[in-house]
C-alpha positions in Angstrom: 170.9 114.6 115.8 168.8 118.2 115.6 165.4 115.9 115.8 167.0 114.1 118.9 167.9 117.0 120.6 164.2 118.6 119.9 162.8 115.2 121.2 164.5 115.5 124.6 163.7 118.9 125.1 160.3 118.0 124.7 160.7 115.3 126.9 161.9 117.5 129.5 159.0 120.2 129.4 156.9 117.5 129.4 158.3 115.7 132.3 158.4 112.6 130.6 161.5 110.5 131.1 162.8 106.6 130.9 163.9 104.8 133.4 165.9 101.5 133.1 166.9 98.8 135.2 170.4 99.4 134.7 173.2 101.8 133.7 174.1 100.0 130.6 170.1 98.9 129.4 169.9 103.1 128.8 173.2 102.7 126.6 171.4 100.4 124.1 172.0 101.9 120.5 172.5 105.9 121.5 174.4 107.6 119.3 175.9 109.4 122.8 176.3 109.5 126.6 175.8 112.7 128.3 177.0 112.5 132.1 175.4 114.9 134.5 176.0 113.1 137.6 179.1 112.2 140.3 177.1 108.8 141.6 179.8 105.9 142.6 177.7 103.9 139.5 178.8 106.1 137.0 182.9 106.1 138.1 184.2 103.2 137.0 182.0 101.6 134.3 182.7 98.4 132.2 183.7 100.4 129.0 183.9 97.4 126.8 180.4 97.0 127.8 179.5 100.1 127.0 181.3 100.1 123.4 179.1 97.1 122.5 176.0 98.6 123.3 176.5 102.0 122.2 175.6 102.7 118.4 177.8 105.9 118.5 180.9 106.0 121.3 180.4 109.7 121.9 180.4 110.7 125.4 180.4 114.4 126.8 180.6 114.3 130.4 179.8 117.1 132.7 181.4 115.9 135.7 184.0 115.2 134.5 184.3 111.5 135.8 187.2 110.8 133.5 190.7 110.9 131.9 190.4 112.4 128.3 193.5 110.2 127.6 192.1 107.1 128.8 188.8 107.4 127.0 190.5 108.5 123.6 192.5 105.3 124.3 189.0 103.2 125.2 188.3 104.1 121.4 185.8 106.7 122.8 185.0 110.2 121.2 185.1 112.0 124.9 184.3 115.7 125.5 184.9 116.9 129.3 182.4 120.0 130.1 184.0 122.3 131.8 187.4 121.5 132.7 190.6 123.5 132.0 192.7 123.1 129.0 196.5 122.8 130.1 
């Protein structure tokens, strides 16, 4: 995970980046999902799609798109960024 995290960091400086033709081709084998966007897309996903493509069903989400609940529920490991415990 470390070497991941060092990868895309040096992605970033470098300003190199993947593009994909669709939402779920970028979920193919990640070990996570990091959300850093509100776009309609992104709302309301197929999540069984998701769970198939995803190696790891990790998802932190800085907009907070969703329902902890619901995503615990989805079988998800869901962190929301931001948002206030009760």
């Amino acid at each position: 995970m470390v070497a991941r995290l060092f990868r895309l960091k040096n992605l970033i400086i470098e300003k190199k980046f993947l593009t994909f033709a669709s939402q779920y081709d970028a979920l193919k084998d990640v070990d996570a999902l990091l959300i850093a966007t509100e776009w309609q897309l992104f709302r309301t996903p197929d999540f069984e799609q998701m769970k198939s493509l995803m190696k790891g069903k990790a998802i932190y989400d800085g907009r907070n798109l969703y329902e902890p609940a619901v995503m615990k529920e989805k079988g998800f490991h869901y962190e929301s960024i931001g948002r206030k415990l009760n």
